[in-house]
C-alpha positions in Angstrom: 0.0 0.0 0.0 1.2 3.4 -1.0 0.7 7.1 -1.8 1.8 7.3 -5.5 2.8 10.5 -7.8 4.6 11.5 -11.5 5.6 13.4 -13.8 6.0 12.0 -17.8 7.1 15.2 -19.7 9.4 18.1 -20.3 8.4 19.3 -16.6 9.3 15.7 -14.7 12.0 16.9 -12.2 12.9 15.9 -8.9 11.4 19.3 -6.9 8.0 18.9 -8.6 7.7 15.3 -8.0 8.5 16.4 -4.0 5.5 19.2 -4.3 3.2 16.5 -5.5 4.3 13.4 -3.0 4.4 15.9 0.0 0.2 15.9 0.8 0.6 12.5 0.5 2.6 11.8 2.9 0.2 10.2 5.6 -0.1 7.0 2.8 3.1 6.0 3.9 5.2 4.7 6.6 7.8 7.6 7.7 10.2 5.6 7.2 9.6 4.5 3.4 8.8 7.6 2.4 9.9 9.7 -0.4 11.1 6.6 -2.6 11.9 8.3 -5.9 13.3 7.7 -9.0 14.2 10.4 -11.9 15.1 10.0 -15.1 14.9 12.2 -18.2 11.4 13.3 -19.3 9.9 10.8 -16.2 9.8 11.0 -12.2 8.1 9.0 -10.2 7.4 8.1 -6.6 6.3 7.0 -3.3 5.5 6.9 0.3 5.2 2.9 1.0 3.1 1.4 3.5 4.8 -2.1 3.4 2.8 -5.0 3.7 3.9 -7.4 1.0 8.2 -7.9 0.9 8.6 -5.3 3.3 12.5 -5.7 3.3 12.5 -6.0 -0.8 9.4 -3.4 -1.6 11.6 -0.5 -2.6 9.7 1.5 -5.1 9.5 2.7 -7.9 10.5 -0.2 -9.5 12.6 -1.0 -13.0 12.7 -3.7 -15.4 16.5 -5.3 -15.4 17.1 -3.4 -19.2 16.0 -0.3 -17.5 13.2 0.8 -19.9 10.2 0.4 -18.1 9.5 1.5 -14.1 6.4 1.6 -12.4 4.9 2.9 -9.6 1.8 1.4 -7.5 -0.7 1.2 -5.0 -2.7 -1.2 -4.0 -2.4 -5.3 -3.1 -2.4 -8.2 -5.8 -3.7 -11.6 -3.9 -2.9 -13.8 -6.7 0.8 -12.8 -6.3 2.5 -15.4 -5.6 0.5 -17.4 -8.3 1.8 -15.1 -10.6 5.3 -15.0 -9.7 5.6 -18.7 -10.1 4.1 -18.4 -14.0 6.5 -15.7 -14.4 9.9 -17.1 -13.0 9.9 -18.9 -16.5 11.1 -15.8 -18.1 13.6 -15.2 -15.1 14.4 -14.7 -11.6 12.9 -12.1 -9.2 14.8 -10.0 -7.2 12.4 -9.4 -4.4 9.0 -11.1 -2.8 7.1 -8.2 -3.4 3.7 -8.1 -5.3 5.2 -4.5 -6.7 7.7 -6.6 -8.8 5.3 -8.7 -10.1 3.4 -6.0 -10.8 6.6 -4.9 -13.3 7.4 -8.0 -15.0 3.3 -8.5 -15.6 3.2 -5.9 -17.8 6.9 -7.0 -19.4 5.4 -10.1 -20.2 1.8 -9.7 -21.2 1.6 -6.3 -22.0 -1.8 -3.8 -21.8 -3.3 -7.6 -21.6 -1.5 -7.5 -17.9 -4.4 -6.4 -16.3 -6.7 -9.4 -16.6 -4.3 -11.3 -14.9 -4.3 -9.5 -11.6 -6.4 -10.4 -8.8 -6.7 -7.7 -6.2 -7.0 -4.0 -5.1 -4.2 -1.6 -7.2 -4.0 1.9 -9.2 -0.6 1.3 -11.1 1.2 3.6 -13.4 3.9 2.0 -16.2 6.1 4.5 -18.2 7.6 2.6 -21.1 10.3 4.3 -22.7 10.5 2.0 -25.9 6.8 2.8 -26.8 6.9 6.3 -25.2 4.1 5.2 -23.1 2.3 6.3 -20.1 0.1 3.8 -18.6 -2.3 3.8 -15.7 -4.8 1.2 -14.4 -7.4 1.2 -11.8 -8.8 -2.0 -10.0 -12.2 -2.9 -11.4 -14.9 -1.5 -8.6 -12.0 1.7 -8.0 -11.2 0.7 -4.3 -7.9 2.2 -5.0 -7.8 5.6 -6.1 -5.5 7.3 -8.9 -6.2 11.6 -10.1 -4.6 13.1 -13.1 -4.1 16.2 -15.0 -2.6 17.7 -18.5 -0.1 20.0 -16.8 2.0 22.4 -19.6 3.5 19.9 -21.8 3.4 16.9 -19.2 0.9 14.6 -17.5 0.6 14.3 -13.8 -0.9 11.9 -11.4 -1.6 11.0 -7.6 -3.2 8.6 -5.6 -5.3 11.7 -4.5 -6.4 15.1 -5.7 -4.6 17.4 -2.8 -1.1 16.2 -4.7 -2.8 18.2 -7.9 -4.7 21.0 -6.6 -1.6 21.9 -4.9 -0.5 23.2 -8.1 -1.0 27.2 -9.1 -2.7 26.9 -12.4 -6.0 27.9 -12.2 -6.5 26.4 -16.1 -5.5 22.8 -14.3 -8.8 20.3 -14.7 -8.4 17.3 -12.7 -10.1 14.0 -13.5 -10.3 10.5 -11.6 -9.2 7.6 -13.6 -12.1 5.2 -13.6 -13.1 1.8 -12.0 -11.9 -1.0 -14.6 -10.0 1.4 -17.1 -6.5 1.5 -18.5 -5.1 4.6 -19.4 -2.3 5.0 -22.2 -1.1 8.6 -23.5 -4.5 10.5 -22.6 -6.9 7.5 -24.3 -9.5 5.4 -21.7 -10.2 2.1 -22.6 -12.6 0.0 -20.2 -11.3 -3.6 -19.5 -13.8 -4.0 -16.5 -17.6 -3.2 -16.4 -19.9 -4.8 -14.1 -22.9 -6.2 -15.6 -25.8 -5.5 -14.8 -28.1 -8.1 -12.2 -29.4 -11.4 -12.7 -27.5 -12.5 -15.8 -27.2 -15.9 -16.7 -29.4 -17.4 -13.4 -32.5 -18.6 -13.1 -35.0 -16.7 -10.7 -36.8 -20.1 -9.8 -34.5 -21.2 -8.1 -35.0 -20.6 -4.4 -32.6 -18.2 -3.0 -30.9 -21.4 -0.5 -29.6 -22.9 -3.3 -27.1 -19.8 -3.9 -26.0 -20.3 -0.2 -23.6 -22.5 -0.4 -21.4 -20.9 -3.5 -21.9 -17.1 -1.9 -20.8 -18.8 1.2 -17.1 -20.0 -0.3 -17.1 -16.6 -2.0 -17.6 -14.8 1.1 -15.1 -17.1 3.0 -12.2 -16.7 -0.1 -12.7 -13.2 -0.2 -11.9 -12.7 3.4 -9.4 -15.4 3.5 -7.2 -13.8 0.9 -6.6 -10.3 2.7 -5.3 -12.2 6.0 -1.5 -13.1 5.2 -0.9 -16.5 6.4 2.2 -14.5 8.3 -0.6 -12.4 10.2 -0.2 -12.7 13.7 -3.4 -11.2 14.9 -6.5 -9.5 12.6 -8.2 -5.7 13.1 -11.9 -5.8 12.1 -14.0 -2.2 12.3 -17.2 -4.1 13.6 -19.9 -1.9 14.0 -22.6 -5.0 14.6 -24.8 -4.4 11.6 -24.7 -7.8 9.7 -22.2 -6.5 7.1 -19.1 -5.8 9.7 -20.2 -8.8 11.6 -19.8 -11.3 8.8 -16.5 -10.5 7.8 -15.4 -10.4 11.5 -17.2 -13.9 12.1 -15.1 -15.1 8.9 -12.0 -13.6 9.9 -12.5 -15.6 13.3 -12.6 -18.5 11.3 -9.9 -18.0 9.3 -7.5 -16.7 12.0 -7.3 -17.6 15.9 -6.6 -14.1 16.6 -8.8 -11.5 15.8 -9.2 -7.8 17.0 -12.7 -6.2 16.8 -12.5 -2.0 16.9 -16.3 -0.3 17.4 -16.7 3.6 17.9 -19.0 4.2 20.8 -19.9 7.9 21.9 -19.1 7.8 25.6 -22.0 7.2 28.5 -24.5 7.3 25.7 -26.6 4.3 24.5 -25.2 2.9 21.4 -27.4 0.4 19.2 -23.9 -0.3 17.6 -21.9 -1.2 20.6 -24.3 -3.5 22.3 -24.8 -5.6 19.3 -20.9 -5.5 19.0 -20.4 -6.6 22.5 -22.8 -9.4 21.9 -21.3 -10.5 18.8 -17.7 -10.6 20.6 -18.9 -12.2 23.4 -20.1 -15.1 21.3 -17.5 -15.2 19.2 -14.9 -14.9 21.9 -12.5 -12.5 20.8 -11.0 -8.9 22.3 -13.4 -6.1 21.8 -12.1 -2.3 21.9 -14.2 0.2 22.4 -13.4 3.4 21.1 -14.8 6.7 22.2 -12.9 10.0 21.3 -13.8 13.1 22.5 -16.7 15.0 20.9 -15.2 18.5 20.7 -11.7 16.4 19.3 -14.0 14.9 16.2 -16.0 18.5 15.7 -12.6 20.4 15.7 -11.5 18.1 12.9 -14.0 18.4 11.4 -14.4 21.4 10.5 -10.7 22.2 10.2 -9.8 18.5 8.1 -12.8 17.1 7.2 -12.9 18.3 3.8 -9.4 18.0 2.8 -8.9 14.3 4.2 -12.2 13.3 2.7 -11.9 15.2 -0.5 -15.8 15.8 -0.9 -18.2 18.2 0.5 -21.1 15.7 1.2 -21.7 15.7 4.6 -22.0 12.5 5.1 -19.2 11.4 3.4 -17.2 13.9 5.5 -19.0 13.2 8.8 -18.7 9.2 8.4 -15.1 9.7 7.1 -13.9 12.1 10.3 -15.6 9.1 12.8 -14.0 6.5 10.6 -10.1 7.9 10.9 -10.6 8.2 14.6 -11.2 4.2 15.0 -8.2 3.8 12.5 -6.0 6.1 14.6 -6.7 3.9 17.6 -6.1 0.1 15.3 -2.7 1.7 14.0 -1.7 3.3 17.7 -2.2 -0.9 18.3 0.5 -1.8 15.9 -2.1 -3.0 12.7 -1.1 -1.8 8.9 -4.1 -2.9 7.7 -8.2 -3.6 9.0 -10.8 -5.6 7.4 -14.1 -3.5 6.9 -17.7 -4.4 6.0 -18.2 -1.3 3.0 -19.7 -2.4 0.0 -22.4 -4.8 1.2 -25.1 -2.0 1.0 -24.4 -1.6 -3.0 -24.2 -5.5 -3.8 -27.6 -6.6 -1.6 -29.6 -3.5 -1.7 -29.1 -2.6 2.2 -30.3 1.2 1.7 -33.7 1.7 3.1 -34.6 3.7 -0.1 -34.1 1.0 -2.4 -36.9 -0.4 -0.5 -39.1 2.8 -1.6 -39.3 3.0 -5.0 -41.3 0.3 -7.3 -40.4 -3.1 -6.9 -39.7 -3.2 -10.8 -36.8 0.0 -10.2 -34.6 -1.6 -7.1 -32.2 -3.5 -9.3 -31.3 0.0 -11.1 -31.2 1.7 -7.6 -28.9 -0.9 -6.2 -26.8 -1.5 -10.0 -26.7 2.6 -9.2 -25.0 2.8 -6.5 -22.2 0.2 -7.0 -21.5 1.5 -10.0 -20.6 5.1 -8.1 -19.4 3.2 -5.0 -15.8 4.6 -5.7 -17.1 8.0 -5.5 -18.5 7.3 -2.1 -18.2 5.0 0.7 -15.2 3.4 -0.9 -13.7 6.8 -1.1 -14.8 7.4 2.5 -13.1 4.5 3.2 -9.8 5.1 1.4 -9.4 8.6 2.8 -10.3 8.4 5.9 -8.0 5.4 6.9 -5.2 6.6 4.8 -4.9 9.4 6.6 -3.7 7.7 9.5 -1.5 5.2 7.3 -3.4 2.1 7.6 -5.3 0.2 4.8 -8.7 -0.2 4.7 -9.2 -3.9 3.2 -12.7 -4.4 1.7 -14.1 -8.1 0.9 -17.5 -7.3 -0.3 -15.7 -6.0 -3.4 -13.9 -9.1 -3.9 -14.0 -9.3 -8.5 -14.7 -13.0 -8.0 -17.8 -12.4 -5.3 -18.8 -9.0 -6.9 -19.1 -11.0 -10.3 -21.1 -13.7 -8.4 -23.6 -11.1 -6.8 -24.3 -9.9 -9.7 -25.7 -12.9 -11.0 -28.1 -13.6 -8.3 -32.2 -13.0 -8.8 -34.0 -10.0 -7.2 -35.0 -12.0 -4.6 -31.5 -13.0 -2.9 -31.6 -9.1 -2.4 -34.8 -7.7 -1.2 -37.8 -10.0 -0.2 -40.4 -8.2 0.9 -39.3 -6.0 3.5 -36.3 -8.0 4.3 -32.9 -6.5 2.4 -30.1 -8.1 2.3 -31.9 -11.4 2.0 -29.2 -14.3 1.2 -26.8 -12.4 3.0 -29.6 -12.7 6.7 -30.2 -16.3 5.5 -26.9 -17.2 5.3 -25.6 -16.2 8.5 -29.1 -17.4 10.7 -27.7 -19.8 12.3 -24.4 -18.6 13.1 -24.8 -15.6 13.8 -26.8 -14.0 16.8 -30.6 -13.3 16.1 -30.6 -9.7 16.7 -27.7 -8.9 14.2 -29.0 -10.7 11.5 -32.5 -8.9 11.3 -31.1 -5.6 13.2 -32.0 -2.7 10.4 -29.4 -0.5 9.4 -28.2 2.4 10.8 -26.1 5.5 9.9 -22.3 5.2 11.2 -22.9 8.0 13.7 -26.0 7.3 14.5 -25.4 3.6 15.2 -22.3 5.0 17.6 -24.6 7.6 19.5 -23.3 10.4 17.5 -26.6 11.5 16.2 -28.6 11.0 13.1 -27.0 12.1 10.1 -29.9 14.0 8.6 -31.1 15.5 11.9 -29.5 18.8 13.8 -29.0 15.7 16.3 -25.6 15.2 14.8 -22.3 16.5 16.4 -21.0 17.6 13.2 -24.1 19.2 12.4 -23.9 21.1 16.0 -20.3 22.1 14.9 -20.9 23.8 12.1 -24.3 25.6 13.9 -22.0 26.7 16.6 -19.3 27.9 14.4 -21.5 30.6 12.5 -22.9 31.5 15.1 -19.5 32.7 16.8 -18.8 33.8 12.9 -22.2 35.7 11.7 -20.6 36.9 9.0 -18.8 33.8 7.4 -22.0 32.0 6.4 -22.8 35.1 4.0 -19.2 34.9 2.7 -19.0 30.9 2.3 -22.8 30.8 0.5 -21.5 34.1 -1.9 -18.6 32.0 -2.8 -20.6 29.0 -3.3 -23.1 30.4 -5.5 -20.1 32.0 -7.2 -17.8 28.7 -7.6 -20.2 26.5 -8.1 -23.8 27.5 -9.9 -23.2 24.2 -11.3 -23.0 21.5 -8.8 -25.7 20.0 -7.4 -26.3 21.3 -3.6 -28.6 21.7 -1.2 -28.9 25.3 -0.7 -31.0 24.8 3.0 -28.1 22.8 4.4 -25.4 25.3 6.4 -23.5 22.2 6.7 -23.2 20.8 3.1 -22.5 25.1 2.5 -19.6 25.0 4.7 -18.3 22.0 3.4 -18.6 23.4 -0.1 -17.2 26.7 0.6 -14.4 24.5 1.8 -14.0 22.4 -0.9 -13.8 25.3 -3.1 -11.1 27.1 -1.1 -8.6 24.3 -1.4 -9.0 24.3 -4.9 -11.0 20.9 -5.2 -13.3 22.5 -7.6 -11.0 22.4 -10.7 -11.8 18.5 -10.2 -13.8 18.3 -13.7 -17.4 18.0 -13.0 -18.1 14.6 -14.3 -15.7 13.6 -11.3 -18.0 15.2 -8.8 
């Protein structure tokens, strides 16, 4: 895992690539970071979160004749797999999946892609073909930005590395889920089809058990290295966070469950935590930061760590990155987490509201954006304290599965999430498999998002009230900045936000990116 940046051009020098890798930082590991390599027309780099061949992992890395290097982000599972294809055509010179990465593309070419199994934005510059080539993972779990700059292109694993720039003309775009990228031209190798193609629908949704089952189980089992001496879970004790915890404690005999609880409040989320736990038999920390801590950083970090002005993208993001401060104060580089569930099962309550006849597309929806929201949340807001957040539900093989499945394995009535409850029934406590979803802060005793009940909400209240003016200045700069993004005028927190946004220059993010 890493925070990546570039430079392929007439401008690629060794004081740019610092400007862009320096808001970066917090990807990587003090001690890996600033891993650079220049050359003429081409600089590259990286702050490394080692997981994978930490003592081998150097990046970026070069081919042995010197005329291709790469940077990358991200974990490939099928690795070692890989590396034992490609050994035919030569030794390797480290046990890193960053290498493999390298001599994939040496070997197969643009083609390399379909033969990676994992989470990864990638960049290639191949000096024989003059070629600048970037890939995203196929549901966009990692994240990779990029811009024309002058007479070069640029690129970042996130959009503060480009806004950082003084060029008001700069338009930054997001590479794409499933794209590759060569020389400014997009070509899709990934696109998710759309529901229920290629199963039958009279089937009855227990004979999908057993296959989403081993799907479920591989997809957890393949982000726990065998090496792993003990596992981080977020478990929040909705049935999403509590499956892959339940797995995990399958998989591994030492797993560490993490729940945000506000402090001498009632929390639906930590009592069904605690139960869960209990059963299950494994430690259980509880963490409760300070209200006025999360409000102050809030409003003075919460939109440049999350990169978006949705409040409640920032609001779940800021409550997100305090649990992960406390998993990597424990010693953990990485968690499991339980996003992605809601988009592949249908687990938003207003799925359920509209015609039975329109859920698919509401549900298809949503996954298709996913990387533009709660997997963004996730990336942002656990990055920021350098630890990966590791996301099963959006395993290609179980994604690809889902997608197959009838209407019925995902909404039945008023159940959502149907398979998913029916699954886990009888392993799983009662009360967490039918327990109804609930907001992140809500669920932690922070308040419910869309009420003046939240703690964030409360923060931004307080703060124009101390500051009568600034609302009138932030809404005039809104309505100047941005007359056309979608906002809701009424909301003084999604104003703020915005104003925010627009001050650290996120706006010149083109607007099919926002």
């Amino acid at each position: 895992m890493c925070g990546i940046s570039g430079i392929v051009g007439q401008d690629a020098n060794a004081t740019f690539l610092k400007k862009l890798l320096e808001p970066i930082s917090h990807r990587g590991e003090v001690k890996y970071r600033d891993e650079t390599l220049v050359l003429s027309g081409v600089a590259v780099g990286a702050h490394r979160l080692a997981i994978v061949g930490e003592p081998t992992g150097k990046q970026p890395k070069q081919s042995q004749d010197q005329k291709i290097c790469s940077v990358f982000n991200g974990e490939i599972y099928n690795h070692a797999e890989l590396r034992q294809e490609l050994t035919k055509s030569g030794p390797f010179l480290s046990l890193c999946d960053s290498e493999v990465v390298l001599r994939s593309y040496s070997e197969w070419g643009e083609n390399f892609v379909q033969y990676l199994d994992g989470k990864y934005a990638i960049a290639i510059y191949d000096d024989e073909k003059k070629a600048l080539i970037m890939v995203r993972d196929p549901m966009g779990v990692k994240p990779l930005y990029y811009a024309k700059y002058k007479d070069s292109w640029i690129f970042s694993s996130e959009a503060k590395s480009l806004t950082s720039i003084q060029d008001e003309h700069l338009e930054i775009h997001e590479l794409e889920p499933g794209t590759i990228w060569i020389n400014g031209i997009t070509t899709r190798y990934f696109t998710p089809p759309h529901f229920c193609q290629g199963q039958s629908s009279d089937l009855p949704t227990s004979a999908y058990i057993p296959e989403l089952s081993d799907y479920l189980t591989q997809a957890v089992k393949k982000r726990i290295p065998e090496e792993a001496s003990s596992v981080a879970c977020l478990l929040s004790g909705g049935i999403d966070s509590s499956i892959i915890t339940y797995l995990a404690s399958k998989i591994h005999p030492r797993v560490v469950a993490y729940t945000l609880a506000a402090h001498n409040t009632p929390s639906s989320d930590l009592q069904a935590a605690q139960i869960l736990c209990d059963r299950l038999k494994i430690e259980h920390i509880i963490v409760s930061p300070p209200i006025k801590e999360m409000q102050d950083f809030y409003l003075q970090k919460g939109v440049y760590m999350t990169e978006s002005f949705e409040p409640v993208l920032v609001r779940n993001a800021v409550s997100y990155n305090f649990v992960c401060r406390k998993i990597v104060e424990d010693g953990f580089k990485y968690c499991l987490c339980g996003e992605g569930a809601d988009e592949l099962f249908g687990g938003y309550d207003f799925v359920r509201e509209v015609d039975v006849s329109d859920q698919d597309k509401i549900i298809w929806h949503s996954l298709s954006i996913i990387h533009k929201t709660y997997l963004h949340m996730a990336d942002r807001a656990s990055m920021y304290t350098t630890l990966e957040a590791r996301v099963p539900y959006m395993d290609k093989n179980l994604v690809s599965f889902c997608l197959s499945l009838p209407p019925k394995a995902r909404i039945n009535g008023d159940i959502n999430k149907a398979i998913l409850r029916e699954l886990f029934q009888d392993e799983l406590p009662e009360s967490i498999t039918s327990r109804r979803k609930s907001g992140m802060n809500e669920g932690a005793g922070f308040g419910i998002n869309s009420s003046k009940e939240s703690i964030y909400h409360n923060a931004v209240k307080d703060y124009y009230e101390q500051n009568p003016r600034a609302y009138d200045e932030d809404m005039a700069l809104c309505q100047k900045k941005a007359s056309h993004v979608s906002v809701d005028w009424s909301s003084i927190e999604e104003i703020y936000n915005l104003a925010q946004f627009i001050k650290l220059g996120f706006i010149k993010q083109s607007v099919s990116q926002r």
